[in-house]
N, C-alpha and C positions, 0 to 999 in steps of 0.2 A: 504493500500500500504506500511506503514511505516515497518507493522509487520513481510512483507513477505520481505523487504529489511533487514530487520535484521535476517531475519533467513539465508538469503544468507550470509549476510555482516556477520558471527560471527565471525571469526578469526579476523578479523580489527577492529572490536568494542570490540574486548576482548582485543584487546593489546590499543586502546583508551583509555579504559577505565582504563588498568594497568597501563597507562602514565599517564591522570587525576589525578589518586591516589593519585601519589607519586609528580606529577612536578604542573601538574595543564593545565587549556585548552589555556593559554594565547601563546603569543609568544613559551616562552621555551618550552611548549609543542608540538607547532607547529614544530618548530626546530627539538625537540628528534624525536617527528612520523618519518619526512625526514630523519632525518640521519639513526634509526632501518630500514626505509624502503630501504636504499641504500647500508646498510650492507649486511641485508637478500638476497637482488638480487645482490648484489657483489659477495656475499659467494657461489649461486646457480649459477652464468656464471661461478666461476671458478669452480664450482665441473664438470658441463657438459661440459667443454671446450674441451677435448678431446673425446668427444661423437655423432659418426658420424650416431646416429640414431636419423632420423627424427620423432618418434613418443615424443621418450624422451624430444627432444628440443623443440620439439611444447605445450609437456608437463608442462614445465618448463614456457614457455613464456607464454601461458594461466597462469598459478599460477604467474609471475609478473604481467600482467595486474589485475588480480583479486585483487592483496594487494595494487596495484596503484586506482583503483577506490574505492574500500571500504579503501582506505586513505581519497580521497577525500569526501563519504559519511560521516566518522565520520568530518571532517572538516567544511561541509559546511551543513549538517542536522543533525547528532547525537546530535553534540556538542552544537550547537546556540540552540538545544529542552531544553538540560538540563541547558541552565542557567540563 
């Protein structure tokens, strides 16, 4: 189960993992993940903001939800495996 969660989860276990790296998994890495992840969906509401199709926006908020739960996987499974 784990292997086929990480093949979904790559994009968020890749930037995990490039937080890990450099910060570490404690706190301030918990912090950095949230803040990258309220950037990234900051930066994409305001790109579609004037974009009155509905596939685009449904597009987009599927791709938030997907880096909001594989946040949570590296959080609460990635991270407590590797330490």
């Amino acid at each position: 189960m784990n292997r086929e969660l990480e093949s979904i989860f790559f994009l968020p276990i890749w930037i995990g993992t490039w937080i890990e790296e450099r910060i570490g998994q404690g706190v301030k890495g918990v912090i950095s993940y949230v803040v990258i992840y309220f950037i990234v969906t900051s930066f994409l509401s305001i790109i579609t903001n004037g974009i009155e199709v509905w596939f685009i926006n449904q597009m987009f908020s599927f791709f938030n939800t997907y880096l909001l739960l594989g946040m949570l996987y590296v959080f609460f499974n990635y991270w407590k495996r590797s330490e």
